[in-house]
C-alpha positions as CSV (number, residue, x, y, z in Angstrom):
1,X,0.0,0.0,0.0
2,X,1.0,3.7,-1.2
3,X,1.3,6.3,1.2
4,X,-1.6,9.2,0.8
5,X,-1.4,12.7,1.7
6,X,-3.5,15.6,2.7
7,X,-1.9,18.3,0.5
8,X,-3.0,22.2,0.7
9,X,-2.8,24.7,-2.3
10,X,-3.0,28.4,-0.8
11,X,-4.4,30.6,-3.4
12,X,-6.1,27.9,-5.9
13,X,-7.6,30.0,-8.2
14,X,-4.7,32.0,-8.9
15,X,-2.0,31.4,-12.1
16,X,0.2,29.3,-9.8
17,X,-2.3,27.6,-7.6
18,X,-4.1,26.0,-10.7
19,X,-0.6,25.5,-12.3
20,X,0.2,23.7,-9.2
21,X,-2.9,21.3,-8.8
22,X,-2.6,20.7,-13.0
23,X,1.1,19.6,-11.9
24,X,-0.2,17.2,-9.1
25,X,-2.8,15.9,-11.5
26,X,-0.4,15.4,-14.3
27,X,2.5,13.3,-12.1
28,X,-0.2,11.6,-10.3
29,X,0.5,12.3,-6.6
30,X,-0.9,10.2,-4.4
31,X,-3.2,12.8,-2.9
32,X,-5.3,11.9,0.4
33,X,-7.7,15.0,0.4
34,X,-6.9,18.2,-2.0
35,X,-7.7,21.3,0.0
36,X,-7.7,24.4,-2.6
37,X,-7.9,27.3,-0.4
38,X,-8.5,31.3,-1.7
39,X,-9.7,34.2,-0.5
40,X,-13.0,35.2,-0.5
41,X,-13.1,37.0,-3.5
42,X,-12.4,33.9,-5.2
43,X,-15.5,32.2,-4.5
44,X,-17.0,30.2,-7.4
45,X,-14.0,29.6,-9.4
């Protein structure tokens, strides 16, 4: 069995958060949970 992990992306919505997660996704990290975290003002994207 794989170890998981709990990974955090501060500022998600933003050009390096989502080029980040796309980066996680394309290397297929073995990702737990995937908490995208932004500001407020980012809500809905």
């Amino acid at each position: 069995m794989s170890k998981k992990y709990n990974v955090a992306v501060v500022g998600a919505t933003g050009a390096v958060g989502e080029t980040m997660i796309s980066i996680l996704e394309e290397r297929d990290f073995p990702i737990e949970n995937l908490y995208a975290l932004a500001s407020s003002r980012s809500a809905g994207k």
